[in-house]
C-alpha positions as CSV (number, residue, x, y, z in Angstrom):
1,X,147.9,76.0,61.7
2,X,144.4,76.9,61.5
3,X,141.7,74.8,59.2
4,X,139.2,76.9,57.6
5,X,135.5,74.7,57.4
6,X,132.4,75.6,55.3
7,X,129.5,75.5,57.1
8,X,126.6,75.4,55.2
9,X,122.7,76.4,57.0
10,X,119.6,75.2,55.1
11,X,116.7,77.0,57.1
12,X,113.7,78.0,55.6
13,X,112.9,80.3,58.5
14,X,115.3,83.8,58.4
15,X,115.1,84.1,62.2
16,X,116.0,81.0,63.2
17,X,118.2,81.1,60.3
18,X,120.1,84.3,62.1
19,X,120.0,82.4,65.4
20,X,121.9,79.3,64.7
21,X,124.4,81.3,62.6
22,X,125.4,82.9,65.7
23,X,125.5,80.2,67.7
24,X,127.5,77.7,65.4
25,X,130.1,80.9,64.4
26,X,130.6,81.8,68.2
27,X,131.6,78.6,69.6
28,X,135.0,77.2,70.3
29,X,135.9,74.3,68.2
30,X,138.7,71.8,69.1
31,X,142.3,71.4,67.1
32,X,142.3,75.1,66.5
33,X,139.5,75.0,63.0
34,X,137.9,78.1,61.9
35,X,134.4,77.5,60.9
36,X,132.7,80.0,58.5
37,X,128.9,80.0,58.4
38,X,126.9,80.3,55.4
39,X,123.0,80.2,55.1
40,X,120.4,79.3,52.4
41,X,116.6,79.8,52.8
42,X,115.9,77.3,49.6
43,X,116.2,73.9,50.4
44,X,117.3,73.1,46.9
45,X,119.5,75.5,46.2
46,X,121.7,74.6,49.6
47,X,121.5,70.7,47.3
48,X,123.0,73.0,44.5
49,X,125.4,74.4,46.5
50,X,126.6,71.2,48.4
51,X,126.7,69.0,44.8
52,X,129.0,72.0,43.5
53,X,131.7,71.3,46.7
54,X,130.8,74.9,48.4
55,X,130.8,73.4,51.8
56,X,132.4,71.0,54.6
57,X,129.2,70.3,57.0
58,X,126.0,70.5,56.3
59,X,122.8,72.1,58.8
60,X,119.9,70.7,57.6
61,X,116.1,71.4,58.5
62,X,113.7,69.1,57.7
63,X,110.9,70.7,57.1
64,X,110.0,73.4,54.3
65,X,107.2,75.3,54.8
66,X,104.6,75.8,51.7
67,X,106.3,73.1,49.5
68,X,104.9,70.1,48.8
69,X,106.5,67.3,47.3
70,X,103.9,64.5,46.9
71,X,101.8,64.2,50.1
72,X,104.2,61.5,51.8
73,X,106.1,61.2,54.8
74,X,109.1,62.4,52.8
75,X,109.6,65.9,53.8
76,X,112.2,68.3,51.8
77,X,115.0,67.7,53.8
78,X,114.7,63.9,53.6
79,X,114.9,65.0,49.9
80,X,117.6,67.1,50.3
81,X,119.5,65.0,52.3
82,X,119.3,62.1,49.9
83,X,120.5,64.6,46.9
84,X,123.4,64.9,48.6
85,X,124.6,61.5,49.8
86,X,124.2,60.7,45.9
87,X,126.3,63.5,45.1
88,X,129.3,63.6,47.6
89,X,130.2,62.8,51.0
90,X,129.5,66.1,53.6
91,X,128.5,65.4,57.0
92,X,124.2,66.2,58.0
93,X,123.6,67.4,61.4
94,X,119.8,67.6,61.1
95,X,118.0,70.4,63.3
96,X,114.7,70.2,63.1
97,X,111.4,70.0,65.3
98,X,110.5,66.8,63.5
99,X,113.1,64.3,64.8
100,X,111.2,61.5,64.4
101,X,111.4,61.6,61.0
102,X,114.8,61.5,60.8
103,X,116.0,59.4,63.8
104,X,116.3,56.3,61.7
105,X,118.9,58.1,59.5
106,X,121.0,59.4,62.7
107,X,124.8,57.7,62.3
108,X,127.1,60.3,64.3
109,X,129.0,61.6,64.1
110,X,128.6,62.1,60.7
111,X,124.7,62.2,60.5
112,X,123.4,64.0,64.1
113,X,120.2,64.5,65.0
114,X,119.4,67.7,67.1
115,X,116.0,69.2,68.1
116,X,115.4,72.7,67.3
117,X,115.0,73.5,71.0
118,X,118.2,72.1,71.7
119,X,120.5,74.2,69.5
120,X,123.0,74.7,71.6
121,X,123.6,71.1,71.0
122,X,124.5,72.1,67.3
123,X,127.9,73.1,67.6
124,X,129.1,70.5,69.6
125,X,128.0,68.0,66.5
126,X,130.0,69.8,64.2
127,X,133.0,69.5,66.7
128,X,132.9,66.0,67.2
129,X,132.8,65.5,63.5
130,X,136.0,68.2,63.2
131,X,137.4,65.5,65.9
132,X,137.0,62.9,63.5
133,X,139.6,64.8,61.1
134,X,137.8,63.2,58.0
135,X,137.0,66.8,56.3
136,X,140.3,67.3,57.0
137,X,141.9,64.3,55.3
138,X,139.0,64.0,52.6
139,X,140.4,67.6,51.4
140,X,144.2,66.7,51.7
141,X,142.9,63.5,49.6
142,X,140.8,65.6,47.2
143,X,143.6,68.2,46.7
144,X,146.4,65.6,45.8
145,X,144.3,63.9,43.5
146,X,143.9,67.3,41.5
147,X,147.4,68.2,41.4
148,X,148.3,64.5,40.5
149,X,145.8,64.7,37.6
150,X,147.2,68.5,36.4
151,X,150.8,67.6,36.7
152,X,150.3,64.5,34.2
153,X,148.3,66.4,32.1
154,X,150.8,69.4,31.3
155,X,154.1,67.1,31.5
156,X,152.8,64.4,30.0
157,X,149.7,64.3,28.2
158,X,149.5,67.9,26.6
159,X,152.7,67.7,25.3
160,X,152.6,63.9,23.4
161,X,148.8,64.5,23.1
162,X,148.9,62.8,18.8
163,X,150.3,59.6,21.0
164,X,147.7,59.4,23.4
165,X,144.6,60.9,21.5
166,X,142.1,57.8,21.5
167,X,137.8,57.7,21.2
168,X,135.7,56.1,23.8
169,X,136.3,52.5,24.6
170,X,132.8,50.5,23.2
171,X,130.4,51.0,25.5
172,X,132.4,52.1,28.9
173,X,132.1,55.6,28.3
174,X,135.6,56.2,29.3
175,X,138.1,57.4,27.1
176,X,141.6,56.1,26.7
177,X,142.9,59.1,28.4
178,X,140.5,59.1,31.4
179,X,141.7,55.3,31.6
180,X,145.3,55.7,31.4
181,X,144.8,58.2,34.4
182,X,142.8,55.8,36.5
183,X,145.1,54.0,36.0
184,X,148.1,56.1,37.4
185,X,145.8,57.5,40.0
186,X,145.4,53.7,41.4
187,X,149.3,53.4,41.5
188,X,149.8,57.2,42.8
189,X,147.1,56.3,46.0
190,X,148.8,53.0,46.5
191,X,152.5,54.5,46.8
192,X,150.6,56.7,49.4
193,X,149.2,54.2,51.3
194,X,152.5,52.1,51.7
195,X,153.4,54.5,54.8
196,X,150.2,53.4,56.6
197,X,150.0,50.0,55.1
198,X,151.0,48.0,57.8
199,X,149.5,49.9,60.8
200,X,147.8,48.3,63.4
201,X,144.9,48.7,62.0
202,X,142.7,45.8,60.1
203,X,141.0,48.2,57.8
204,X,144.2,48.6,55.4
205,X,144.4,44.6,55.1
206,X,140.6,44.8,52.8
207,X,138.4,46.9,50.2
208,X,135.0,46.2,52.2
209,X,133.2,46.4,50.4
210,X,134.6,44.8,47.0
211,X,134.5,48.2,44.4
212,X,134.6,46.2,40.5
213,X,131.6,43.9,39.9
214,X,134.6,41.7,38.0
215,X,136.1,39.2,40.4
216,X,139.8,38.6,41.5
217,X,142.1,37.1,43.4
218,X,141.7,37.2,47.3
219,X,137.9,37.6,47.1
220,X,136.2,36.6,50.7
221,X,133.2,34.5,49.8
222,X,130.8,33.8,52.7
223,X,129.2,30.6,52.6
224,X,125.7,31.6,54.3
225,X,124.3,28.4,54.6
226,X,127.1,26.7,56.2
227,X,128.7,30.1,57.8
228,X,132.3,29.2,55.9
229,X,134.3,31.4,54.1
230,X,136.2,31.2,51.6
231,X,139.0,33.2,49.4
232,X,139.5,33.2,45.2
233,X,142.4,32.0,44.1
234,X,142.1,32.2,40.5
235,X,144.2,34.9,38.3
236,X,142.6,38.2,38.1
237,X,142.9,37.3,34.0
238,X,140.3,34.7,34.2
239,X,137.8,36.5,36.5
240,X,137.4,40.1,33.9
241,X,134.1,40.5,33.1
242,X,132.9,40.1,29.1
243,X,130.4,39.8,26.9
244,X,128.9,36.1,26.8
245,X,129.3,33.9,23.2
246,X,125.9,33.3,23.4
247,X,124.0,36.4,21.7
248,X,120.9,36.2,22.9
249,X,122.1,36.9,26.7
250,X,123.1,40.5,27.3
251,X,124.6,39.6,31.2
252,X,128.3,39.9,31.6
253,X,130.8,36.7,32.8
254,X,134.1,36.2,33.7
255,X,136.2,33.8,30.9
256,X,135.9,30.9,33.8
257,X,132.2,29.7,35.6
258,X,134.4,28.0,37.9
259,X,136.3,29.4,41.0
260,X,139.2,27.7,42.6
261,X,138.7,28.6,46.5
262,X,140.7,28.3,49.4
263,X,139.2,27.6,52.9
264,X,139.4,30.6,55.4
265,X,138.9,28.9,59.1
266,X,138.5,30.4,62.0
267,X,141.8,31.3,64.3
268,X,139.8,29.2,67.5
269,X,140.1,26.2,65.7
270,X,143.6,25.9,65.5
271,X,146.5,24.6,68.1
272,X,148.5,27.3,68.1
273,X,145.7,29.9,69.4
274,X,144.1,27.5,71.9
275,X,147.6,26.2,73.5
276,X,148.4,29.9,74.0
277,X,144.9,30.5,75.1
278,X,145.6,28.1,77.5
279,X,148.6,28.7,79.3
280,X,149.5,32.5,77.7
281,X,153.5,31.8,78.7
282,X,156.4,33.4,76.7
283,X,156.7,30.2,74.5
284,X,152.8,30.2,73.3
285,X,153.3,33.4,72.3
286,X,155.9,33.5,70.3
287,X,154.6,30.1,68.9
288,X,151.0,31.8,68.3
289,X,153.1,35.2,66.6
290,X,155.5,33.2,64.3
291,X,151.8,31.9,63.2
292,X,149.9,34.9,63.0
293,X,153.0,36.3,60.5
294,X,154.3,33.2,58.7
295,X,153.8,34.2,54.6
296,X,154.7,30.7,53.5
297,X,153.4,26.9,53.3
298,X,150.4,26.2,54.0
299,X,148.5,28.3,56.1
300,X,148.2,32.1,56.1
301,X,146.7,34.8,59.1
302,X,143.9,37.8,58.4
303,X,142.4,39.4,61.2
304,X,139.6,40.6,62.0
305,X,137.9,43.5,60.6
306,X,133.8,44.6,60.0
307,X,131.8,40.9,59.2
308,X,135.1,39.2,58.9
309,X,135.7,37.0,61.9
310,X,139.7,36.1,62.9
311,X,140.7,33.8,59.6
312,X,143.4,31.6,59.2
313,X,143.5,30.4,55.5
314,X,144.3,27.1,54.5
315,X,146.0,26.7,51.2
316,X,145.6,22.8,51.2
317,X,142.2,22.5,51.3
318,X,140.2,23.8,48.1
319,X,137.2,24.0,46.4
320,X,135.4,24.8,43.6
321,X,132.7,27.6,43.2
322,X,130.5,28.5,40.5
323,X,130.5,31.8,39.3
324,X,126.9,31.6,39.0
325,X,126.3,30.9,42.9
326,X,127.4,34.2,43.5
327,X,125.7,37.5,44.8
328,X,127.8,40.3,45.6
329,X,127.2,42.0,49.2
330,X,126.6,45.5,47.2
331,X,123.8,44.0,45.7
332,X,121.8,43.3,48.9
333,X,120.0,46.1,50.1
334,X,122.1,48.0,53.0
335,X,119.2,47.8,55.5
336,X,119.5,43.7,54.8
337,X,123.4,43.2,54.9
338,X,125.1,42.9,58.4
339,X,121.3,40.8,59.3
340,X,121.7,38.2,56.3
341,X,125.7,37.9,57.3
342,X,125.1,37.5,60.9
343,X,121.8,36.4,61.7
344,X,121.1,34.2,58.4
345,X,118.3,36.4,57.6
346,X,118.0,37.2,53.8
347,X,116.1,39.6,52.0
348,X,112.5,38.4,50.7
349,X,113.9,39.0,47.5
350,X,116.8,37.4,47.6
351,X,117.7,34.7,45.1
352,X,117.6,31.5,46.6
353,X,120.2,29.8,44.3
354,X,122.9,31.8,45.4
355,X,124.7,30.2,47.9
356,X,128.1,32.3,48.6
357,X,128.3,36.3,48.8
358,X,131.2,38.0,48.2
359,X,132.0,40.3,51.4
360,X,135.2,42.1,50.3
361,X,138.5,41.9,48.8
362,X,141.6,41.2,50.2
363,X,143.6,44.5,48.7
364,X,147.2,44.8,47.0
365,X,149.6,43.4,47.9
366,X,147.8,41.0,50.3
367,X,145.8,39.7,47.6
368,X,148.6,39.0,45.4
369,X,150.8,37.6,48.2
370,X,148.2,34.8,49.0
371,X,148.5,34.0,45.2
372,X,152.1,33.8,45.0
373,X,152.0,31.7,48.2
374,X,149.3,29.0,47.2
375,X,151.5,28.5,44.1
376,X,154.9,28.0,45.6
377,X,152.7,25.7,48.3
378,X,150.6,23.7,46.0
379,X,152.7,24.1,42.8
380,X,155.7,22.6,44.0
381,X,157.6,20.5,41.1
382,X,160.2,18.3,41.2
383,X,163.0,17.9,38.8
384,X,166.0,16.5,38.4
385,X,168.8,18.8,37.8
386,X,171.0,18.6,35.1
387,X,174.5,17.8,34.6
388,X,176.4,20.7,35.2
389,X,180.0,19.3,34.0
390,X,178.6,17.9,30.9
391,X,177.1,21.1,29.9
392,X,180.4,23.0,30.3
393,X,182.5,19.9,28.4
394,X,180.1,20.5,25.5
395,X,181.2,24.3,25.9
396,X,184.7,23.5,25.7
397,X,184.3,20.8,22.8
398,X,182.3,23.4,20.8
399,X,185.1,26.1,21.5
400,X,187.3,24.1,20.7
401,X,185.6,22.7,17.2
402,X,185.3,26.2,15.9
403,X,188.4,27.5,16.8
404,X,190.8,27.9,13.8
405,X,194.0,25.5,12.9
406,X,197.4,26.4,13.2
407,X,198.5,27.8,10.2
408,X,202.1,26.7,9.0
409,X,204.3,28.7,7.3
């Protein structure tokens, strides 16, 4: 079946604006899509248009002839372009005689780079981010959402709407409705996510990175100083962020300052991998396998994905962390973030006296599986078990005690 795909022109120029039109609506895209071409000759207005969802992919010139926006090196696209990745995600190909002003922003496919005099190259961007199939699954995704959203509204919400009428919560400036549908959304995306859940893929194993500033369980902490990671063990029930006792500070913490940590070594260090590294026979593998996929006792396997290096975690040796120690990797600037991680190089701002970022979070159910399994490791309690035959004796006696007398006659 065919796709239909919104391209969307921003060209200050009419004639060139005629010229690529052709070219980008005559082409031959892969996977059978159907691209429809649109053009504006205002920069901001093709911003109005994107922010309102009127489009798939975005053409973007750079610059704008007779406007001036300050004098700088920021020309209107630049603007333009930064309007929209604050607004929603559409993929840039910038065509412009001014590449070098751009080149620095260039992440293909989904942010291409063309010169002007190369515009036959144009249409081969927007294929290869067709190829990708994310405007394709972004709309599926968008789509589903919405019709989630109005079927609980009319069979649910309309309907018992005295029940659930509510005002804003505090200072959150969400209402109890909007909440309560979050909150069903989050279950509703995770019931469609079980069918890809355990693909091969590392991806679906982590929320990289972390979305809530609160804490929770399976946190990764990166120890920068000593390149160690770590995972948060604590309940998510201690980690919500609130309002502090103290009046006078206005800055948010979790009910506990202190984090209970598990280590999160590297999969070289341990027996298994290195004795099948070694020989690689039948019997190291299925040694280094049961390993990899054992969910109980001590240890427990998560592979490799973005910063995260091949981790084995080890349930028997903790630590604590305080809260206080930690920055969270959205905070550092995202020019500064893979080069703090992996080189050790940290921002000139950065605050010295944090000593652990938090990289990502393991996500449900992994997160909660690790929990469950560091308690049934390191919680096991002994007790005797009780006497069976005198509990059912003191049944019988108690039976027997109120049952009536015979009655003689």
């Amino acid at each position: 079946m065919s796709v239909d795909v919104r391209v969307l022109i921003i060209e200050d120029e009419n004639e060139q604006l005629d010229n690529i039109s052709r070219r980008i609506s005559s082409y031959s895209y892969s996977h059978g899509f159907n691209v429809i071409v649109e053009g504006v000759n205002d920069f901001f207005e093709g911003s109005a248009r994107v922010g309102r969802g009127e489009c798939d992919i975005v053409v973007l010139d750079v610059h704008q002839d007779g406007v001036d926006i300050g004098g700088s090196e920021l020309e209107t696209g630049i603007a333009v372009y930064r309007q929209i990745t604050c607004a929603r995600f559409v993929p840039v190909v910038f065509w412009t005689g001014y590449t070098h002003k751009v080149e620095d922003l260039e992440n293909e496919p989904f942010v291409a780079v063309v010169e002007k005099s190369d515009s036959s190259d144009v249409p081969s961007k927007i294929d290869e981010i067709l190829t990708s199939r994310i405007v394709e699954d972004l709309r599926n995704l968008e789509d589903s959402l919405r019709i989630e959203i109005a079927k609980h509204m009319w069979d649910e919400i309309v309907p018992n709407w005295s029940e659930y009428r509510c005002g804003r919560d505090g200072d959150s400036g969400i209402s109890f409705v909007a909440a309560l549908l979050l909150s069903r959304l989050s279950r509703f995306i995770d019931s469609k996510r079980m069918d890809v859940l355990y693909s091969k893929h590392p991806g679906h194993r982590y929320i990289f990175p972390s979305v809530s500033p609160n804490l929770g369980p399976g946190d990764i902490l990166y120890e920068y100083e000593t390149r160690h990671w770590w995972v948060v063990l604590n309940p998510a029930c201690d980690l919500v962020l609130r309002a502090s006792k103290d009046s006078s500070r206005s800055e948010l913490q979790p009910k506990v300052d202190l984090l209970l940590c598990a280590s999160a070594k590297p999969l070289d260090e341990f027996g298994e991998y290195l004795s099948w590294r070694s020989s690689k026979s039948n019997a190291k593998r299925k040694t280094l396998v049961k390993f990899l996929t054992r969910t109980e006792g001590r240890y427990r396997y998560f592979p490799s994905f973005r910063l995260i290096p091949h981790l084995v975690v080890d349930l028997a040796d903790t630590r604590v962390v305080q809260w206080s120690s930690l920055v969270d990797y959205r905070d550092i600037a995202p020019s500064d973030r893979d080069d703090f991680i992996q080189n050790q190089v940290a921002p000139e701002d950065f605050d010295q006296s944090k000593k652990f970022v938090r990289i990502a979070s393991l996500a449900s159910p992994f997160a909660e599986a690790l929990v469950v399994q560091h308690s049934q490791y390191f919680g096991r309690v002994g007790v005797p078990d009780f006497d069976c035959e005198s509990v059912i004796k003191a049944f019988d006696d108690n039976v027997d005690a109120d049952s009536p007398g015979d009655d003689s006659n």
